[in-house]
C-alpha positions as CSV (number, residue, x, y, z in Angstrom):
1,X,0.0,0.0,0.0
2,X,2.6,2.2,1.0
3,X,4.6,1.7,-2.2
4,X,1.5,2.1,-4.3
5,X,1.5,5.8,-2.8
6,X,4.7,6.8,-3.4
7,X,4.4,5.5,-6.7
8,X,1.3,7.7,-7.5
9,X,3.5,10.9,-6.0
10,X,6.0,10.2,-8.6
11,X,3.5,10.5,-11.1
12,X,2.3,13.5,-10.0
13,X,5.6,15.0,-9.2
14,X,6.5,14.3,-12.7
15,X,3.6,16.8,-14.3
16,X,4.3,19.1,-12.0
17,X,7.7,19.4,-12.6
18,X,6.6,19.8,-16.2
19,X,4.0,22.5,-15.8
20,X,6.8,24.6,-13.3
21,X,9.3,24.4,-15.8
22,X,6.7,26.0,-18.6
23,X,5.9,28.5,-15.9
24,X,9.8,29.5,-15.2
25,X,10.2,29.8,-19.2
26,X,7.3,31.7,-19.3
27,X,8.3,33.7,-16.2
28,X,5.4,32.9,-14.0
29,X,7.8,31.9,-11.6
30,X,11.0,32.2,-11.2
31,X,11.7,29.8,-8.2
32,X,9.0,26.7,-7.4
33,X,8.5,28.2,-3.6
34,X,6.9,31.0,-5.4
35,X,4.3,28.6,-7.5
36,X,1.2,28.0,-6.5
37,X,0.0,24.2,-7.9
38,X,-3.4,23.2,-8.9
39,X,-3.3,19.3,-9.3
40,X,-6.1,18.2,-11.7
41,X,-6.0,14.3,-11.8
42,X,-8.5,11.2,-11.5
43,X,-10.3,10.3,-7.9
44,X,-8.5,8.0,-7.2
45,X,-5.3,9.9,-7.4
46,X,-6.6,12.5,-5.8
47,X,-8.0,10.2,-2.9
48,X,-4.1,8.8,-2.0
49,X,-2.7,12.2,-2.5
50,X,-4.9,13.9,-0.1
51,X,-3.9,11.3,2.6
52,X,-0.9,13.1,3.1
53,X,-1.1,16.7,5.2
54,X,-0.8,19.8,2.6
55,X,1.9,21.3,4.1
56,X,3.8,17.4,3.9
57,X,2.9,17.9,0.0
58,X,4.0,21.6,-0.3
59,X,7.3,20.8,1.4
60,X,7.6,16.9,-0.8
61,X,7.0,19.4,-3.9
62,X,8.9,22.1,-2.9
63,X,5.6,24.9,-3.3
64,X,4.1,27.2,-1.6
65,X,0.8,25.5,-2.0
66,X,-1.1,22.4,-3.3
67,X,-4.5,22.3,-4.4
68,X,-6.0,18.9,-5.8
69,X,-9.0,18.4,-7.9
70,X,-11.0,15.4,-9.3
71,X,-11.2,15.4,-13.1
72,X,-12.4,13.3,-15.9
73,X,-10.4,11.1,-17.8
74,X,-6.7,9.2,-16.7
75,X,-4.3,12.3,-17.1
76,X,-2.7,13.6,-14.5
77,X,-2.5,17.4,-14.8
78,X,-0.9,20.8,-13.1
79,X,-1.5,24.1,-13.4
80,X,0.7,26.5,-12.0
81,X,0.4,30.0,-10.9
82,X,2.2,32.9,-8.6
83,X,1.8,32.8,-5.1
84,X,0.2,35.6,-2.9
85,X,2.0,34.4,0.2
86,X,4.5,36.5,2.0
87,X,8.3,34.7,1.6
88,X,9.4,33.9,5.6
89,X,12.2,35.5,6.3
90,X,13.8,32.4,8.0
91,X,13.4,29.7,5.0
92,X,12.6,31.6,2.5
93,X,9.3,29.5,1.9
94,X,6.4,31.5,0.9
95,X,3.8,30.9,3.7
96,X,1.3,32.9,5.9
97,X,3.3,34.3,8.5
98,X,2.7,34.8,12.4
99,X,1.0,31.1,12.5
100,X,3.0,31.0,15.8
101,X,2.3,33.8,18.4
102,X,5.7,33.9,20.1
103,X,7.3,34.6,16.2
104,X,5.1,36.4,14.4
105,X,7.6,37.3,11.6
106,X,7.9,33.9,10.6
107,X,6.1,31.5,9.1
108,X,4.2,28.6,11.8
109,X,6.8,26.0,10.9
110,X,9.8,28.0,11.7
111,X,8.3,29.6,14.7
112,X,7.7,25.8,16.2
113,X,11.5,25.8,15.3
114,X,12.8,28.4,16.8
115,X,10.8,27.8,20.3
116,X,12.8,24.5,20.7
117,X,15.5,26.1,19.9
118,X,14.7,28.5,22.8
C-alpha cells in the first residue's frame, strides 16, 4: 500500500515538474516556492494524494501550495500560478506568516523551530 502511494506521487511529481518548468520559461515563476499548484487528476489519485497533510505535500513538492482536484479522464495534470503568500524570512518558503504567536515574523513552521531552539 505504502509503495503504491509513493508510486502515484511520482507520477504526479512528474507533471508538476513539467508545468513549473513552462511556468519558469514563461516567467510565471522564477523559483518553485513561489508557485502555486493546482493538481487536476482522476479520484483515485486524488483520494491517495490527499492522505498526506498539505503542508507534507508543499514541502515533498517544494511549493508554496497544493491544491487537488478530481477530473475526468486518466491524465494527470498541473496548473501553476504565482503565489500571494509572503516569503518567511527564515526559510525563505512562501507561507502565511505569524501562524505561531511567540514569532510572528515567521512563518508557523519556523516559529515551532525556533521555540525548541529556545
Amino acid at each position: 500500500a505504502l509503495m503504491k502511494k509513493f508510486s502515484v506521487l511520482l507520477e504526479v511529481r512528474d507533471s508538476l515538474n513539467k508545468a513549473l518548468e513552462e511556468a519558469r520559461n514563461e516567467k510565471v515563476v522564477n523559483k518553485r516556492q513561489e508557485a502555486d499548484i493546482t493538481i487536476e487528476a482522476p479520484a483515485e489519485v486524488v483520494d491517495i494524494v490527499s492522505t498526506f497533510d498539505d503542508a507534507d505535500l508543499e514541502e515533498l513538492f517544494i511549493v508554496a501550495k497544493v491544491t487537488l482536484m478530481p477530473a475526468d479522464g486518466e491524465e494527470i495534470r498541473a496548473s501553476v500560478s504565482k503565489t500571494e503568500a509572503p516569503k518567511c524570512p527564515r526559510c525563505w518558503n512562501h507561507r502565511e506568516l505569524g501562524g505561531n504567536a511567540n514569532h510572528a515574523d515567521v512563518c508557523k513552521r519556523c516559529g515551532d523551530v525556533l521555540d525548541k531552539l529556545a
